[in-house]
C-alpha positions as CSV (number, residue, x, y, z in Angstrom):
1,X,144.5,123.3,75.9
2,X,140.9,124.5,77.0
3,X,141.0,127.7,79.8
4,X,139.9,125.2,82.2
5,X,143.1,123.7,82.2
6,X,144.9,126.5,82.5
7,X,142.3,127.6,85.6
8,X,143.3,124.6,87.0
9,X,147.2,124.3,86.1
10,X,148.0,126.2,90.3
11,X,145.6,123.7,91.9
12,X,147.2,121.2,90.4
13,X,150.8,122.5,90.9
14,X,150.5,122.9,94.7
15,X,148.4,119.4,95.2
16,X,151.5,117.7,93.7
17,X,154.0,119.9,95.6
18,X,152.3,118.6,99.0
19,X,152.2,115.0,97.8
20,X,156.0,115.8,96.7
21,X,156.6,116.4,100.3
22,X,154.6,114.1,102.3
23,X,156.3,111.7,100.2
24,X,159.5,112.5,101.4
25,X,158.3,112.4,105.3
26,X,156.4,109.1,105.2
27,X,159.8,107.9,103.4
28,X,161.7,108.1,106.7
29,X,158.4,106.0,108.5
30,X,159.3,103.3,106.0
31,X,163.1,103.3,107.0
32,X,162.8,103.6,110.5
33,X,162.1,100.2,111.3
34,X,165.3,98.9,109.1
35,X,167.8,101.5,109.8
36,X,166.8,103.3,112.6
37,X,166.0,107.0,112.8
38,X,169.4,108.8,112.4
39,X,170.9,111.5,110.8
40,X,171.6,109.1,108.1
41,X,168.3,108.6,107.2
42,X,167.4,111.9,106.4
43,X,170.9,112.7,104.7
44,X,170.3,109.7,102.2
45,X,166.6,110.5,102.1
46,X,167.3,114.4,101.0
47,X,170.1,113.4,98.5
48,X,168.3,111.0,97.0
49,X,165.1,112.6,96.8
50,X,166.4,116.3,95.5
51,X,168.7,114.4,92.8
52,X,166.1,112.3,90.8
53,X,163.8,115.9,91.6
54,X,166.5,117.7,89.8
55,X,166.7,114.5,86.6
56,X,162.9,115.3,87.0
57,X,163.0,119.2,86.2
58,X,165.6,118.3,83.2
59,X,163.6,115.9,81.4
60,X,160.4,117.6,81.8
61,X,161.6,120.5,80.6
62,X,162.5,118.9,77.3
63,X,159.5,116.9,77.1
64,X,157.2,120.2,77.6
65,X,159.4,121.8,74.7
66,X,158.2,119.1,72.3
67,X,154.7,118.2,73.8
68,X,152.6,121.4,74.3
69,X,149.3,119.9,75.8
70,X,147.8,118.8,79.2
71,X,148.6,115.0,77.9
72,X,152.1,115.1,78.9
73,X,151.0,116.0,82.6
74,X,148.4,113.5,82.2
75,X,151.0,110.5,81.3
76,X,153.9,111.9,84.1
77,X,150.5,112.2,86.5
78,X,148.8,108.8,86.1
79,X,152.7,107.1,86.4
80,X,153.5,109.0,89.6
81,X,150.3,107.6,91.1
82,X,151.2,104.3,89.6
83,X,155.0,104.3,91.2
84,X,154.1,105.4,94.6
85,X,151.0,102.6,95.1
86,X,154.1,99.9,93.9
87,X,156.3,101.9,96.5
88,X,153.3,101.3,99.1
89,X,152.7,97.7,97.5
90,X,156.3,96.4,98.0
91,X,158.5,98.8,99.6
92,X,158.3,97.7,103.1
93,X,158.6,94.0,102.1
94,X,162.0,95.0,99.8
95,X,163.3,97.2,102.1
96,X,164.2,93.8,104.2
97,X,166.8,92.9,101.8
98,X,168.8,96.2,101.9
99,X,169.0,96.0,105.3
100,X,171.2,93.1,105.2
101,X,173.9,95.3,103.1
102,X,177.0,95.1,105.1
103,X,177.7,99.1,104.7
104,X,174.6,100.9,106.7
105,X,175.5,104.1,104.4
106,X,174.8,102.1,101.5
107,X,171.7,100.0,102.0
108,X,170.0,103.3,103.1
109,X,170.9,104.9,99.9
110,X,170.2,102.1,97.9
111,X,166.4,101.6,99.4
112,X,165.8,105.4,98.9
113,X,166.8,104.5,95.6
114,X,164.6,101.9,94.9
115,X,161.3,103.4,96.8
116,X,161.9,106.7,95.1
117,X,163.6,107.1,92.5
118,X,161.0,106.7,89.8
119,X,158.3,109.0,91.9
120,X,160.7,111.9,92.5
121,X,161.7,112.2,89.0
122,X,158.1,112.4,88.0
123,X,157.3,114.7,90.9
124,X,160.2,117.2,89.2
125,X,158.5,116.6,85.7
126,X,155.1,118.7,87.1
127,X,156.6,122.0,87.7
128,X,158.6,122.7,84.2
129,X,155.3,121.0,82.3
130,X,153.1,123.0,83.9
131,X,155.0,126.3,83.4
132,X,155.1,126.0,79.9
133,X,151.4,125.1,79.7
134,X,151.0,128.5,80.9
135,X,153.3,130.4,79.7
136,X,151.6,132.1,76.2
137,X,154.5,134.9,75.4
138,X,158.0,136.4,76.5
139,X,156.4,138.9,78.2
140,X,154.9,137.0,80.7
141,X,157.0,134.3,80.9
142,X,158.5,135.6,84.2
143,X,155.3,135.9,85.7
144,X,153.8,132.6,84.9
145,X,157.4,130.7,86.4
146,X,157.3,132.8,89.2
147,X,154.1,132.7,90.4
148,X,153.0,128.8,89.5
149,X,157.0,128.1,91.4
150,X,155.5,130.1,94.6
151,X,152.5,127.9,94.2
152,X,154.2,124.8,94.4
153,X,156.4,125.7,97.5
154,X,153.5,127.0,99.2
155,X,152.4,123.2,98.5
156,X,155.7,122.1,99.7
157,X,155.0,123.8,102.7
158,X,151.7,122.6,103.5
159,X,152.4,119.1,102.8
160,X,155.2,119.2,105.3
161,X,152.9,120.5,107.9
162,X,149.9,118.5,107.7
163,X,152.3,115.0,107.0
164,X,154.3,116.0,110.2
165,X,151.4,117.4,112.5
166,X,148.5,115.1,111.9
167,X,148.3,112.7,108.8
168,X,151.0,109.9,109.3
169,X,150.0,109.8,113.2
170,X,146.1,109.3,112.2
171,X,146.4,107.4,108.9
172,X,149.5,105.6,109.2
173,X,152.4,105.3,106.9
174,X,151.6,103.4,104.1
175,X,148.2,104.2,104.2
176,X,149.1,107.7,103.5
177,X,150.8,106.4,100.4
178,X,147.8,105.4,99.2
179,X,146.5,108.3,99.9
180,X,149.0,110.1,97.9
181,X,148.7,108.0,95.2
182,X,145.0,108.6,94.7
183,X,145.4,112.3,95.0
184,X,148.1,112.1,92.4
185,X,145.7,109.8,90.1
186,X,142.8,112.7,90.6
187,X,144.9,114.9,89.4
188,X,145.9,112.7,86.2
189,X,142.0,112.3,85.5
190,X,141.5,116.3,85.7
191,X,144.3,116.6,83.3
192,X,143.2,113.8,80.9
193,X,139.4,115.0,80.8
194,X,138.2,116.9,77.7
195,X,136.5,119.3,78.8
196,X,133.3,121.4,77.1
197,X,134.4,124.7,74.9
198,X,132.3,127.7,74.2
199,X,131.0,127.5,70.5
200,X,128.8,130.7,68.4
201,X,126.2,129.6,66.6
202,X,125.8,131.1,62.7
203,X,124.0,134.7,62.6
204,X,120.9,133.4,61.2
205,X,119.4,135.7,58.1
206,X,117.4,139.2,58.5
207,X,114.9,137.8,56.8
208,X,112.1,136.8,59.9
209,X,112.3,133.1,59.4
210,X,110.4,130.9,61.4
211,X,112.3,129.5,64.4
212,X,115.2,132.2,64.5
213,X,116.2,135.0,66.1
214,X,118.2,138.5,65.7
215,X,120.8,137.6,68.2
216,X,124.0,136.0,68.9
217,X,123.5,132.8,70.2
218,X,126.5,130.7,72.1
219,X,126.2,127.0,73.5
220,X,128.3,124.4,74.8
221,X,130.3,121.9,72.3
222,X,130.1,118.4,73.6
223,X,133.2,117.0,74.9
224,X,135.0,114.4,73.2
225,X,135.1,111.1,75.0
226,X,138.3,109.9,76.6
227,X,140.2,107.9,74.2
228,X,140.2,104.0,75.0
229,X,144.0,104.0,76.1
230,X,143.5,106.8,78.8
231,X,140.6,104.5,79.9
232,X,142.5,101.3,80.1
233,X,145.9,103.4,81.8
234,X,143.5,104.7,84.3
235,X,142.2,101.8,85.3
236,X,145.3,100.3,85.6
237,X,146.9,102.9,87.8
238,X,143.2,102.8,89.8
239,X,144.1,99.1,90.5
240,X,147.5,100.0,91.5
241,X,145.8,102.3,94.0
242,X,143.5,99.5,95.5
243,X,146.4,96.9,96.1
244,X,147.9,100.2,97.8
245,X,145.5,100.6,100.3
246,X,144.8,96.8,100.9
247,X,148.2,94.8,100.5
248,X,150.7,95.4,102.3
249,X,153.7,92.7,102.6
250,X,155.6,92.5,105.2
251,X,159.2,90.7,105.6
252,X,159.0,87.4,107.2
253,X,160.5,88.9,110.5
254,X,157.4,91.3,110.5
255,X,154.8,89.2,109.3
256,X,153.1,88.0,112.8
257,X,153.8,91.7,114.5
258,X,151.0,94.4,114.2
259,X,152.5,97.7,113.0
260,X,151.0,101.2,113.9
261,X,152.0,104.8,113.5
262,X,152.6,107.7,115.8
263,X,153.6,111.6,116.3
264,X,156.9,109.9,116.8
265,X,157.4,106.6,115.5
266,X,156.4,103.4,113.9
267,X,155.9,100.7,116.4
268,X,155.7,96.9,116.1
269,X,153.4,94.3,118.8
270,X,153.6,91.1,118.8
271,X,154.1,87.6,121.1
272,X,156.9,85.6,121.1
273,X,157.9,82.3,123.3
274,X,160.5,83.1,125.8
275,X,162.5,79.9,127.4
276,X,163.8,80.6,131.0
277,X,166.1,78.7,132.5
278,X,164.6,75.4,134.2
279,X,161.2,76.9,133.0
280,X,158.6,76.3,130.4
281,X,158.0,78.8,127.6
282,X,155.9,81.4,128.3
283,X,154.6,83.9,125.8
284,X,155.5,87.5,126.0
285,X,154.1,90.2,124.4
286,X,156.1,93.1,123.3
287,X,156.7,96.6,121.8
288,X,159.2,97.8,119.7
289,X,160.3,100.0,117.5
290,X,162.3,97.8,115.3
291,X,162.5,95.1,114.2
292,X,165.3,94.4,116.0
293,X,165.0,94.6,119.6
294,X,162.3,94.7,122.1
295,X,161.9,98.6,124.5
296,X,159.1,96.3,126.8
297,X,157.4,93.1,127.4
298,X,154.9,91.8,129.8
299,X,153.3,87.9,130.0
300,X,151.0,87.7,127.9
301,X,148.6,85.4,129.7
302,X,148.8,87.3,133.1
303,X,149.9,90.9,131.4
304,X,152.8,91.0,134.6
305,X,155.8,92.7,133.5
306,X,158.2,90.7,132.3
307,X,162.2,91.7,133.0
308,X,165.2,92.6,131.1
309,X,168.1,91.6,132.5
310,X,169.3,95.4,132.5
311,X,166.6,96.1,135.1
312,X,168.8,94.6,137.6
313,X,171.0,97.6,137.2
314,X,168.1,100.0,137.6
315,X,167.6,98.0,140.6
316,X,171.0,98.3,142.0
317,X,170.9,102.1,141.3
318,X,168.0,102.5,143.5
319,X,169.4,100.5,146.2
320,X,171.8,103.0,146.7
321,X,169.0,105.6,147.0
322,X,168.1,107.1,150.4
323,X,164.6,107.1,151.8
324,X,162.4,108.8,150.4
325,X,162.8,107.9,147.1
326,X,162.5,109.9,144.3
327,X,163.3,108.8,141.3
328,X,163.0,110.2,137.5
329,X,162.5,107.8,134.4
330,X,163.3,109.6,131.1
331,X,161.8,107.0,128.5
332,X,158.8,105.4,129.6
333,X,158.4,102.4,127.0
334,X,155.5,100.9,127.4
335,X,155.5,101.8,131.4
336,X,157.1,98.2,132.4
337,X,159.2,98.9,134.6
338,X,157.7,101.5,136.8
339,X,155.4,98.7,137.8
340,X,158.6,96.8,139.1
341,X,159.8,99.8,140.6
342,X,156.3,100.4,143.3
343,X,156.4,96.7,144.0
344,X,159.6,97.0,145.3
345,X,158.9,100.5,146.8
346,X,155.3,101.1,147.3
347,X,155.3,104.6,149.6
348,X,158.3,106.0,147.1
349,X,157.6,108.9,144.1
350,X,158.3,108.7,140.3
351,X,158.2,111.0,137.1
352,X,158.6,109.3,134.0
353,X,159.2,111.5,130.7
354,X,157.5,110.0,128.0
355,X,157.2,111.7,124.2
356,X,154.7,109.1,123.0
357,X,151.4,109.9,123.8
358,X,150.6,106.6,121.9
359,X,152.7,104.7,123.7
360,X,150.6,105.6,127.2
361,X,147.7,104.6,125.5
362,X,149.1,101.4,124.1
363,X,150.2,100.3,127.4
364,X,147.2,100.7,129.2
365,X,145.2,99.2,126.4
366,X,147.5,96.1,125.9
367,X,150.2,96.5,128.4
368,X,148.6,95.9,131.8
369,X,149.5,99.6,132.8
370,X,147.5,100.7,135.6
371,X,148.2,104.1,137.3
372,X,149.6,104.6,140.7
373,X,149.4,107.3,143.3
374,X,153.5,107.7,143.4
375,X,153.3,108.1,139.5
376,X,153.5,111.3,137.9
377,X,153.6,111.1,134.1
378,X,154.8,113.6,131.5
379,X,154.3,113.3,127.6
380,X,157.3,115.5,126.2
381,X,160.5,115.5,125.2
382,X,163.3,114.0,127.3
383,X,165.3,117.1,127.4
384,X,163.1,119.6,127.5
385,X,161.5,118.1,130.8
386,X,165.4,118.5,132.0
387,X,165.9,121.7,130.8
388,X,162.6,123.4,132.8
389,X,163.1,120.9,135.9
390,X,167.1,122.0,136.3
391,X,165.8,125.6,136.5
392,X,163.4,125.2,138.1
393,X,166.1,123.6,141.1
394,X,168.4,126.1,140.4
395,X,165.5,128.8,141.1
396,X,164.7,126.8,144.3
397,X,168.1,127.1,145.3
398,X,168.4,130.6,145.1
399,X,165.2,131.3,146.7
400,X,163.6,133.0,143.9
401,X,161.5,129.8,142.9
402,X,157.9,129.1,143.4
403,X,157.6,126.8,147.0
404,X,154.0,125.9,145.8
405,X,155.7,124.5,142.6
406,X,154.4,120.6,142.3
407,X,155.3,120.1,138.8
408,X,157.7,116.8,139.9
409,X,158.8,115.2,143.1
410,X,160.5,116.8,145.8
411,X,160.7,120.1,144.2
412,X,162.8,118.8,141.6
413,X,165.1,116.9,143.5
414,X,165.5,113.5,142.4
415,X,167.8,110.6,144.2
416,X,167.7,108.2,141.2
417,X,167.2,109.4,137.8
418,X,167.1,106.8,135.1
419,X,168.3,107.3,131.6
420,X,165.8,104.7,128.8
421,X,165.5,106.6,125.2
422,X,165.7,105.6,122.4
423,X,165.0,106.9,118.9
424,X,164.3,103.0,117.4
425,X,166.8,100.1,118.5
426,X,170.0,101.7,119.0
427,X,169.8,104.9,118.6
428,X,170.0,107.4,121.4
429,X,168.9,111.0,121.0
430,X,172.0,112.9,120.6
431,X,170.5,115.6,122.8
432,X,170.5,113.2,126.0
433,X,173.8,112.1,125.6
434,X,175.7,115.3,125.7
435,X,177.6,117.6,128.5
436,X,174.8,119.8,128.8
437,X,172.4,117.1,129.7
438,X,173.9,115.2,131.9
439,X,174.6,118.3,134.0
440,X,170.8,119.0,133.8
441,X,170.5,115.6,135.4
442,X,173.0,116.8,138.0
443,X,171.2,119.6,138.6
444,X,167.7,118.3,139.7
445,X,169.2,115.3,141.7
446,X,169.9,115.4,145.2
447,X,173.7,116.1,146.5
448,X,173.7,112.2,147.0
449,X,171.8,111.5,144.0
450,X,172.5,108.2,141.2
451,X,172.2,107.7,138.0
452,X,171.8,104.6,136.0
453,X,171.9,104.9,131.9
454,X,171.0,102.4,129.3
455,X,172.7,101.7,126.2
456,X,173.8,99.8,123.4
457,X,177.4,99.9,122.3
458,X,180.5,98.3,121.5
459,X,183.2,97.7,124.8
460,X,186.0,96.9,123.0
461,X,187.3,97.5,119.0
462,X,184.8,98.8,116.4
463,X,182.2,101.0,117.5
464,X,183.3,101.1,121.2
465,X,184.0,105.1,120.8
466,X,180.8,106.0,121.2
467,X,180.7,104.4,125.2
468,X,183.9,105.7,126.0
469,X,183.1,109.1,125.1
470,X,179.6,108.5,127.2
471,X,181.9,107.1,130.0
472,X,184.0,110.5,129.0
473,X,181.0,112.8,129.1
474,X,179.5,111.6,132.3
475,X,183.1,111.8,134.1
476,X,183.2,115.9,133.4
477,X,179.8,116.0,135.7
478,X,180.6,113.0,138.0
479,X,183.2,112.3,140.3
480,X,182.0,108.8,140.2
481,X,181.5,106.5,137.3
482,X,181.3,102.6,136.8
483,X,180.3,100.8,133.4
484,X,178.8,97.6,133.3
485,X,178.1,94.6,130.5
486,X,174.7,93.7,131.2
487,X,175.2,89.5,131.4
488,X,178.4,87.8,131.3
489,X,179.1,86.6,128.0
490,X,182.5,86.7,126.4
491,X,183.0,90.6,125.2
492,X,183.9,90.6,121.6
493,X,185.6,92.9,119.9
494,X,183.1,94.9,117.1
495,X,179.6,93.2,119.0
496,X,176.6,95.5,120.0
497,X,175.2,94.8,123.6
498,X,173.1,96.4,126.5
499,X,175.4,98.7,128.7
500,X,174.8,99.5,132.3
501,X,176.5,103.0,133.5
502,X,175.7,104.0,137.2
503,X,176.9,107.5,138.0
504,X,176.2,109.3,141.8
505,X,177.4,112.9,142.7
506,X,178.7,111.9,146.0
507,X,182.5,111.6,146.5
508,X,182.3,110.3,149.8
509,X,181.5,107.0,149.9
510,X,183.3,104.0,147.1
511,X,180.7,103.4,144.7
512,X,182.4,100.7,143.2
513,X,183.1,98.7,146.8
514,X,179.2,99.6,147.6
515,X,177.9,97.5,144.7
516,X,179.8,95.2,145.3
517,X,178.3,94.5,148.7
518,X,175.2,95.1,147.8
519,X,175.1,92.8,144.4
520,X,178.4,90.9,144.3
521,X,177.2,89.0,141.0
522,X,176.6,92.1,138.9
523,X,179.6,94.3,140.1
524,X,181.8,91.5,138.5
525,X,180.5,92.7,135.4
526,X,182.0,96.0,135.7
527,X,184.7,97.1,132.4
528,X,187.3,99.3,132.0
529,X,187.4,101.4,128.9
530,X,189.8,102.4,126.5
531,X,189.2,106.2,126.4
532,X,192.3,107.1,124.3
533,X,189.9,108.3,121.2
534,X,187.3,109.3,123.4
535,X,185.3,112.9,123.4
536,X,183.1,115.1,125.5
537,X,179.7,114.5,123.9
538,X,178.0,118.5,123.5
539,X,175.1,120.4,122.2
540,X,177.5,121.5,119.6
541,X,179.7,118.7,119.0
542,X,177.7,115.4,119.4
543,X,178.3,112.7,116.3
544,X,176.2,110.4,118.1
545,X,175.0,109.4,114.5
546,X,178.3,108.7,113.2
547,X,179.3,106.6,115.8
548,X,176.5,104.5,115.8
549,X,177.1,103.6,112.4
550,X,178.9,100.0,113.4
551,X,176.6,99.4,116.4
552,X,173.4,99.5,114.0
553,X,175.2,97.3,111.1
């Protein structure tokens, strides 16, 4: 192999070990919308992934034994590129019929198995190639492993950061794939190239011929051409790379929905016909993100907001409000029902807590959102916006806080607080379901404050442990708590539904006899709960994941 090659051999290393790991990031993108964004994601993600790596460092260990030259890096190079364009190519469109595997575990193990199998085993096959391309004697042998393995986790390492921070947000997930794939194929070509070596012309004689000289002379040897096969796998693996970056099926559910890609999330718009009652179809417009389930909708000929039967509850929580109101929104969607919320209550105040930058800009761009003095928006995390706004209250309490503080209403003090997150279409971020949150929510609400939560659970049989132990977990913080099915159908026993909780501090008054006078219709609604293998949801204790498991099948 010429000392280009070998020159090159780290560049190549760490370019493969970043593709290695933006792989592995965009990978939980293309899950997302099929399974959801849990723990077990990432679990069958990292399992898979590290055990076709580890098949990966086996065999290309044996096959650098046998085939010491840059064309073994050049064949597991130009088929890496080639499997990760038919990963981009067809992996979103297969990944439709794993979802439909009864056992969630399974079908998530299974698709990680078909998108990645073939590329992670060639991604391992780099390392162990490339060290023994390198590696010349014994004595050096611990040098070259050691030095061209720091190489490739510093790859690793960048390839997690710039995946995470910036390229799936601005290029998009399967785009990125593409990406990948070209980078992988450049690197293929740089290893299949013959390059120019050094050759020494003869000494010509002492005698003073005509034309020559006394001196050494050295020139460049012409590089062979490529043999016709490289050319032909190339091109093949180029076209791969093309279909990557301009086909991209979608399953038939998908197929009308535009898809896009955040700091957070993977997010489908489209418009569907919805049938009221005694009504014409209108057509909505929506976001989600899943397939699954819609987070908001507005009419899409007038771009009004258009209302989920579970904002009646939000409704009734705020009915029990006192003047003025305040009210907190963790979860802001696409901004929806805010807009109900000032129509109702035009002189009243509202933070909403938002993570998604892109979702702001979505719903002002497509949603109808307009802003509105009362409206105080916050793009971060959920709980951390609880975490500074409870001490912050707790400061005011004490009189150490800052009066001229205006970082939310009232000080901090909130009358309604409204619980909306989501990770996709069930899932609910663990850390805003525990003990410790929902005291943070007590903490910046007035002494007779409300809360009103959304969810989607099971009320009675299989998967129903994961509302009772909500019910459970919101009990140890309030003395008053009343769970509600969201429309009246026949509760079965095993079947996922929207959930209603509405919570208050106050121990005076008879929450459940108030909403009955003040909505008859939806108080009938209210359940009782089998609590009997129920927990306290914590920080430290929180199997949100696990118990989700039968809600998401």
């Amino acid at each position: 192999m010429s000392r280009v090659k070998i020159r090159l051999l780290p560049y190549v290393v760490f370019c493969a070990g970043a593709a290695g790991m933006s792989l592995q990031l965009v990978g939980s993108r293309l899950l997302a919308p099929h399974f959801g964004n849990s723990i077990f994601v990432w679990t069958s993600l990292i399992g898979v992934m590290l055990g076709f790596m580890a098949l990966g460092n086996f065999l290309g260990g044996r096959l650098a034994d046998r085939i010491t030259s840059s064309n073994l890096l050049f064949w597991i190079l130009t088929l890496l590129s080639a499997s990760i364009s038919l990963a981009a190519v067809v992996g979103t469109w297969a990944l439709g019929f794993f979802a439909e595997i009864e056992s969630l575990r399974v079908g998530m193990v299974l698709s990680s198995v078909m998108l990645f199998a073939v590329p992670c085993t060639l991604f391992g096959m780099v390392l162990p190639a490339s060290i023994r391309l390198r590696m010349h004697a014994v004595v050096d042998s611990g040098t070259n492993v050691g030095t061209l393995s720091a190489v490739s986790m510093m790859g690793n390492i960048a390839g997690t950061f710039a995946t995470g921070f910036w390229l799936i947000a601005f290029v998009g997930s399967r785009s990125l794939l593409a990406w990948i794939a070209l980078l992988v194929l450049f690197l293929a070509v740089v290893m299949g190239l013959s390059f120019p070596r050094l050759r020494s012309k003869m000494r010509p004689s002492t005698s003073n011929t005509e034309g020559s000289s006394d001196a050494d002379c050295q020139q460049l040897a012409e590089p062979p051409s490529p043999p016709l096969y490289k050319l032909i796998v190339l091109g093949i693996a180029m076209t791969l790379v093309a279909a990557a970056f301009v086909w991209h099926p979608q399953p038939a559910a998908t197929q009308d929905l535009r898809l896009f890609d955040s700091l957070y999330g993977q997010y489908f718009v489209g418009e569907r016909a919805i049938a009221g009652f005694d009504e014409e179809p209108r057509t909505i417009r929506f976001i989600s993100n899943s397939s699954k389930a819609m987070e908001s909708a507005i009419y899409a000929d007038t771009l009004e907001p258009f209302y989920f039967e579970y904002y009646a509850f939000y409704d009734l929580a705020a009915a029990l409000s006192t003047e003025p109101r305040t009210a907190l929104m963790i979860g802001g969607g696409a901004f929806v029902y805010p807009r109900f919320f000032f129509q109702q209550y035009p002189q009243a105040r509202m933070d909403v807590v938002e993570i998604d930058p892109a979702l702001l800009d979505e719903a002002k761009e497509n949603f109808g959102f307009e802003p509105h003095e009362g409206l105080n928006i916050y793009l971060e995390d959920g709980r951390m916006f609880l975490n500074r706004a409870a001490q912050r209250a707790i400061s005011a309490q004490d009189g150490t806080g800052d009066n001229n503080d205006k970082d939310s209403s009232d000080n901090g003090l909130y009358n309604l607080v409204i619980l909306d997150a989501f990770n996709s279409a069930n899932n609910i971020p663990f850390q805003l379901a525990t003990l410790e949150s929902m005291q943070r929510c007590a903490d910046v609400m007035t002494e007779d404050g409300v809360l009103v939560m959304n969810m989607i659970a099971s009320v009675k049989g299989e998967g129903s442990q994961l509302l009772a132990s909500q019910y459970l977990t919101l009990r140890e913080v309030f003395p008053q708590v009343e769970v509600f099915t969201v429309n009246n159908r026949t509760i079965e026993e095993g079947l996922p539904r929207n959930i209603a909780i509405i919570a208050t501090k106050d121990d005076v008054f008879d929450l459940q006899r108030k909403l009955e006078q003040l909505n008859p219709q939806l108080a009938s609604q209210r359940v009782n709960l089998d609590i009997s293998e129920a927990m306290v949801l914590t920080d430290d204790f929180a199997p949100v994941d696990q118990m989700l498991i039968s809600v998401n099948r």
